[in-house]
N, C-alpha and C positions, 0 to 999 in steps of 0.2 A: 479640554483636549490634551490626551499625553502623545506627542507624538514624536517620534525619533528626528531629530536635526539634519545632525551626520553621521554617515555609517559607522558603524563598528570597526574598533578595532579587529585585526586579523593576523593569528600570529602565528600562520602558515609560512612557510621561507616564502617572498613573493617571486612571483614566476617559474615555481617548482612543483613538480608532482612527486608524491610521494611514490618511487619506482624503484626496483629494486631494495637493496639496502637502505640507499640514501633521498636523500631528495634531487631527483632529479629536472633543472635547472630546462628551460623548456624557448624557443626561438617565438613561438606562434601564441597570442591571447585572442580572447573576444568580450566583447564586450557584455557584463552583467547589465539588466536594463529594470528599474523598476518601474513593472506594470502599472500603477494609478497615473504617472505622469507622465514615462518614456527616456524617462532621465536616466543618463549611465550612471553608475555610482561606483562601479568596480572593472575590473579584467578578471579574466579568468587564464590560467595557461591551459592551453591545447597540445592535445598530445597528438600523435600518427600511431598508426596500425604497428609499426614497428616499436614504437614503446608497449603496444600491448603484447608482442613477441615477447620483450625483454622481460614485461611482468610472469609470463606466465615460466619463464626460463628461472627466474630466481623464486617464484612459489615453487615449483617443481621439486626445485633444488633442497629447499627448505623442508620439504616436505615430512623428512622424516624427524628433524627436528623437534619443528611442531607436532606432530602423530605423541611424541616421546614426553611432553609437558605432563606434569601431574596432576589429579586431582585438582588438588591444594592451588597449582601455579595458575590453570584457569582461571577455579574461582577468584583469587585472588588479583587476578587482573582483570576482569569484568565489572568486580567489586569497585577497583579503584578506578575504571573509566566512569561506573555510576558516579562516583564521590564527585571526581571532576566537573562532569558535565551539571551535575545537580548546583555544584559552584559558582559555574559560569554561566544559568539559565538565561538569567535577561541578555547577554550578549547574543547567546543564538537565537533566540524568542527576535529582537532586532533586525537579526541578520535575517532571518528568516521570512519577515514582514518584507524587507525591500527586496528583496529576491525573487519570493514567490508573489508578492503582491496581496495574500492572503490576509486578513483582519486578524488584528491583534490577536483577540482574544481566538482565534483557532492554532495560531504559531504558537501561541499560550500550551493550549491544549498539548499540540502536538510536542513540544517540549516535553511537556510533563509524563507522556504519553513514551516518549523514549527512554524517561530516566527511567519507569517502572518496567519496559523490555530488559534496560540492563540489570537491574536488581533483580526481574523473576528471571534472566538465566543464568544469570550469577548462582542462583537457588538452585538451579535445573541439575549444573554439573554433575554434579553427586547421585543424579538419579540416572546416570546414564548406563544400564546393567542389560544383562542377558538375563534367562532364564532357565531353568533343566528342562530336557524333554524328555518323556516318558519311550524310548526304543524298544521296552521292552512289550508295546504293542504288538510289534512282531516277533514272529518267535524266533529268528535270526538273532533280536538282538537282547534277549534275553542275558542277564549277567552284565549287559554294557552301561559303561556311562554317560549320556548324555547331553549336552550344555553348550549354549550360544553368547558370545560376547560381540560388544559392539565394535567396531573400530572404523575409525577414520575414513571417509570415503575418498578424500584426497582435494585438490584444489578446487576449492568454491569460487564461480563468478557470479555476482550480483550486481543485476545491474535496474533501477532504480527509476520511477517514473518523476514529472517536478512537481506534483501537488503536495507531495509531505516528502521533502526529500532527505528531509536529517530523519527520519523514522524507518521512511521503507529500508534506508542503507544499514540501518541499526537492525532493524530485521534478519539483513544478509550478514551481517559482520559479528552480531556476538552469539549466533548459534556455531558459526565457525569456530568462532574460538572457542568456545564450550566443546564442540565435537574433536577439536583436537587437528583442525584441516587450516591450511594457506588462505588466503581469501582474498581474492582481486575487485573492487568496487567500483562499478561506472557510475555517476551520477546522470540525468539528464542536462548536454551542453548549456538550458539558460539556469540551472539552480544547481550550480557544484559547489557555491563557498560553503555552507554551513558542513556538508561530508567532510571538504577538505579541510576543515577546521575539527572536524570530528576524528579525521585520520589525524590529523597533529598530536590530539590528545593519546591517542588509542597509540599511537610509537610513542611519545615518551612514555607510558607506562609501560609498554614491554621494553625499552632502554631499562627501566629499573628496577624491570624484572629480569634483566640480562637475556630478553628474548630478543633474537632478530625479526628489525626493521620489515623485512622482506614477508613475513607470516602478513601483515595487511599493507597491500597496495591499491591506488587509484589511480585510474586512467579516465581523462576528460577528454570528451572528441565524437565526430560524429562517427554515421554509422560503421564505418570501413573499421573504427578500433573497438567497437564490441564484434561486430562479425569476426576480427581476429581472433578472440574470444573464445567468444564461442565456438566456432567452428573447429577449437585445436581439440583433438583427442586427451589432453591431460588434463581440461579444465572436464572434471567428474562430475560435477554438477554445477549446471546453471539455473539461478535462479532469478523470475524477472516477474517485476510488478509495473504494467504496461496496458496499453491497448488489446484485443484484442487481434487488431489483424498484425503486429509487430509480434504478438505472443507468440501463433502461427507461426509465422517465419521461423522464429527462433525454436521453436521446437524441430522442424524440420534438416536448419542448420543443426544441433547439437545432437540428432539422432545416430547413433542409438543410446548414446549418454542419455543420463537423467535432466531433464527438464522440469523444474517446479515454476510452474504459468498459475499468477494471481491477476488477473486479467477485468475487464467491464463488466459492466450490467447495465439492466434499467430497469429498478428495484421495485418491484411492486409493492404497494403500500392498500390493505384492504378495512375500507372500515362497513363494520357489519352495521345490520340498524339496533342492534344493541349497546352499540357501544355508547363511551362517553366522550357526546360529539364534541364538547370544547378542549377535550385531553386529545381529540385525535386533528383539532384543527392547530393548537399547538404544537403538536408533534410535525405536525409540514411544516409550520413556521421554519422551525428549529432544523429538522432532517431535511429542506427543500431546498436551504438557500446556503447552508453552513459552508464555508472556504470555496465562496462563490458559485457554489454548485458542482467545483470540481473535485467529485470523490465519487470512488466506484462504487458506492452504498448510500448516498443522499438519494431523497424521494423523487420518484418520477413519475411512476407510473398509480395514481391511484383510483383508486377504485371501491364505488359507492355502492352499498344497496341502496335498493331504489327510495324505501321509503324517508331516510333521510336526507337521501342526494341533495333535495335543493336548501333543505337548512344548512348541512354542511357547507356548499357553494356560497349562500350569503354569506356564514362567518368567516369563511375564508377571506374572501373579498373584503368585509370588514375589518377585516385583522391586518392587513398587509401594509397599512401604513406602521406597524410595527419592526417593518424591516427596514432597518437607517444601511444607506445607501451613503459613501462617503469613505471616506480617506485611510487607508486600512491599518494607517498607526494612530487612529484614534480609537481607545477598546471600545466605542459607541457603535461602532460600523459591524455592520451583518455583510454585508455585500458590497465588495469594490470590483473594479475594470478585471475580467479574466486575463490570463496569460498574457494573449498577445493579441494584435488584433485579425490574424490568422483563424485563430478559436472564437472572438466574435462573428466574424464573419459567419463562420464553419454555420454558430447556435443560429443567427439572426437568418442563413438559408432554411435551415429546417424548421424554424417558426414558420417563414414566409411561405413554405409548402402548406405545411399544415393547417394555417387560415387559408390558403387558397383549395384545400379538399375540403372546409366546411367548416373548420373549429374555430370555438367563440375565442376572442382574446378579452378575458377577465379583468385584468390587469397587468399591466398597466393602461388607460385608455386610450392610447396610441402607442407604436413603437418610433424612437430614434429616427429622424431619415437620416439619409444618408451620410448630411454634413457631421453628425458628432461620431469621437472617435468609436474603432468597431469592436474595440476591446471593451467600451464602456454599456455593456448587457445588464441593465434593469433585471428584479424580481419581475418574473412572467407567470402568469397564470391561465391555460389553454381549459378549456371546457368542450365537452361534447369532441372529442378528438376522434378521428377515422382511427379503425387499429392496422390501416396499411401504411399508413405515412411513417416516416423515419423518426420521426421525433416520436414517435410510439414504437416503434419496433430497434430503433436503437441506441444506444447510450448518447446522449444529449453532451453530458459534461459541461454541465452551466445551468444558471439559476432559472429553472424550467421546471413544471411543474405541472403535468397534465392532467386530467380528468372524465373518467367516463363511468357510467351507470350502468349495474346490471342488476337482477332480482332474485341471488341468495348469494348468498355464500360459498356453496357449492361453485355453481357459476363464473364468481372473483377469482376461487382457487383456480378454476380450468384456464381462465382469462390469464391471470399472472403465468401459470405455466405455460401458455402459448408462444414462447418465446424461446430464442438459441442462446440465451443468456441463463443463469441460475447461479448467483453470487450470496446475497442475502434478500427477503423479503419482511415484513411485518402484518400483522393484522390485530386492530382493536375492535374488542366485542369483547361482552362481560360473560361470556356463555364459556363455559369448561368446553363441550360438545365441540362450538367454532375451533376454538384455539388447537383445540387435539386434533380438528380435522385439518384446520392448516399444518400443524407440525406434521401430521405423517404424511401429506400429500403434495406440499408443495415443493417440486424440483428446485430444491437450493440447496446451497451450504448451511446455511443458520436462517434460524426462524425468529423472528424475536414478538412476543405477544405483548400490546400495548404501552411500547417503546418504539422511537425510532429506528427504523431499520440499520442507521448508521451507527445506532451502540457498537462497538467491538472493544471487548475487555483484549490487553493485549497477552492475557495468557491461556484465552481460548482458542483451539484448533479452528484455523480463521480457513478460509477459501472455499471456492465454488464447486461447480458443477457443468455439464454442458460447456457453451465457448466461455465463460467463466472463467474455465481455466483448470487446473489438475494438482494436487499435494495441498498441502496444508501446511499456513505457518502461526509463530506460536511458541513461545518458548523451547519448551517440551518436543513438540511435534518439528518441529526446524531440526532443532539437535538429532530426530530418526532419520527425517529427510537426511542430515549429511553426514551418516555413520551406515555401514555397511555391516548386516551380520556374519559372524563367523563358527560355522560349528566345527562341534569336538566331539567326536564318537571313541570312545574308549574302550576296549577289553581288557582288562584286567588279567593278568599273567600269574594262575598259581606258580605261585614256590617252589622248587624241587626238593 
């Protein structure tokens, strides 16, 4: 067993947020708690609505500054946040295990997973261009010349849900600065250190870049300091990866600003009677239970043809002692205690429905009563599930894993689309036919054939559909979201 002792060092000034220029020095902490045991290990400082005033007064301010960076100065500060953080990986990989509570080996992951956001938009910069438009479609504008360039949409807020929190914040933070825009980051109040260590990195390289401090700020706290936020007319865009019914709001509040909402699911996962039933009972293994079931693209909802349902269902059940259950800085562990025991609770109601409208509990062969903690949520597996109960109609977010039967394909597609969700889905079957008829029919962002639905390369145009959510991120596709086009129509003036 490797497991972390004592926390990580942290070499954020303590009791400061990074706020305007400097670091600003803060009255109010809370306490970091790691999930497997309950144990404090850190403070956090807490900020007020009023420091989020402040932040958005010194992005503002900066604003033209940053618009004014070149090329060259981006890339080369994104480059050198990659280098850093690629440096100090085990320290955040650490920090990130006692924070989020997540298993090793997914903090692993999601480290790795951010150094290659910073490197592909490190890449991106360079590709951030207009193009000419042909005007001379009309005949008004016959003779003219035509052409769009991008520019800066102005001060970016992102603000960040806790299951990948050093990734989603890197998400919001280095398209910003690629686009050339301010960018103010909330984290979620129980997982702000690894950001706030990711801001520490991210100023001193624009100190050495002779950029201001001010171009990236964080603000920690509850909802009163993002609603400041968002609600002010100068943050241009916000941008949130979250719940759905928080996405909601937040669109509401930021309207008619731009909103980019990367929001839940409850992913359908379709295995055809073609498929290859031990590749698709591994693939739940893997996509059912990964960083505890908390990710808006782990498997949920899956769905059999008939004629291998019940093989599939023995191997499943077979297989599931393969999910080690235990201590999440040991890289052996799949599955430790969720968030809080808030969210156990939340899972272990909508289990308790769902066996009470008729659904078999597969495994595990009892659930927890009530004396073990309610954060500590077992690998569950539901069979024969009603599709009205909640744990089939909406995102679970925990190591949950349902089951229902129907008799083609056609059928699964309709079934998975019957939902106000559309984020990502998957379906295994060895037939070209199946796979093309999932990719052109089912209501999602991304289709993925014979992989887990939770693949996301980080430099594909990632996000949903329906309450899903709305924009897309993604190297490439972030950097459009936060640049605004600009045209230029020209007439040309003969000579006299």
């Amino acid at each position: 067993m490797t497991a972390t002792q004592t926390p990580p060092e942290l070499h954020a000034p303590a009791g400061a947020l990074p706020i305007g220029t400097g670091w600003r020095a803060l009255d109010a902490s809370s306490d970091i708690v790691f999930p497997f045991d309950g144990s404090v290990f850190a403070q956090a400082p807490v900020s007020v609505a009023a420091d989020s005033s402040d932040a958005l007064d010194a992005a503002e301010a900066v604003r033209p500054e940053v618009a004014a960076l070149t090329t060259a100065q981006r890339k080369s500060i994104l480059s050198a946040i990659h280098d850093r953080l690629r440096g100090d990986a085990q320290r955040f990989e650490d920090l990130l295990v006692l924070e989020t509570g997540k298993p090793r080996v997914d903090c692993r992951t999601e480290v790795n997973r951010t150094i290659v956001t910073l490197q592909a938009t490190a890449e991106e910069v360079s590709h951030v261009t207009g193009e000419t438009v042909p005007l001379d479609l009309q005949e008004l504008g016959r003779g003219m010349i035509g052409y769009y360039t991008r520019k800066p949409a102005g001060v970016i807020v992102g603000i960040a849900g806790f299951n990948y929190p050093l990734l989603l914040a890197t998400h919001k933070l280095a398209p910003a600065i690629a686009a050339g825009c301010p960018v103010i980051v909330k984290p979620a109040p129980n997982t702000p250190l690894a950001t706030i260590e990711l801001l520490k990195i991210t100023r001193d390289v624009l100190a050495e870049h002779g950029v201001t401090g001010a171009a990236v700020q964080l603000v920690n706290g509850g909802p009163e300091v993002g609603e400041t936020l968002v609600r002010d007319p100068r943050a241009a865009v916000v941008s949130f990866t979250g719940s759905a019914k928080i996405g909601h709001l937040i669109a509401q509040q930021a309207a008619p600003r731009k909103a980019l909402l990367e929001l839940g699911s409850n992913t359908g996962f379709i295995v055809a009677a073609d498929a290859d039933i031990e590749a698709a009972v591994d693939a739940v293994l893997r996509g059912g239970f990964y960083a505890n079931g908390q990710a808006c693209i782990s498997v949920q909802r899956v769905v059999l043809e008939r004629p291998i349902a019940e093989r599939f269902t023995a191997r499943l059940v077979e297989r599931m002692s393969e999910v080690v259950v235990g201590d999440p800085r040991d890289i052996a562990t799949n599955v430790a205690p969720v968030i809080n025991a808030a969210s156990g609770e939340r899972i272990f109601g909508m289990v308790d429905r769902a066996l009470a409208a008729g659904a078999q509990l597969l495994t595990p062969t009892e659930l927890p009563d009530g004396s073990a903690p309610r954060a500590s949520v077992p690998p569950i597996v539901l069979g024969d599930v009603p599709r009205d109960v909640d744990v089939w109609c909406e995102e679970i977010f925990g190591p949950v894993v349902c089951l229902t039967t129907v008799d083609s394909v056609d059928d699964a597609i309709d079934l998975v689309n019957d939902s106000r969700y559309g984020l990502q889905a998957a379906v295994y079957t060895a037939s070209l036919e199946s796979a093309f008829a999932a990719i052109e029919r089912l209501e999602v962002g991304g289709v993925v054939v014979n992989e887990i639905p939770g693949f996301r390369s980080d430099i594909m145009p990632y996000g949903g559909v329906k309450d899903s959510g709305v924009g897309r991120e993604g190297p490439r596709y972030a950097i459009e979201e936060y640049t605004v086009t600009r045209m230029a129509m020209i007439r040309p003036q003969a000579r006299s």
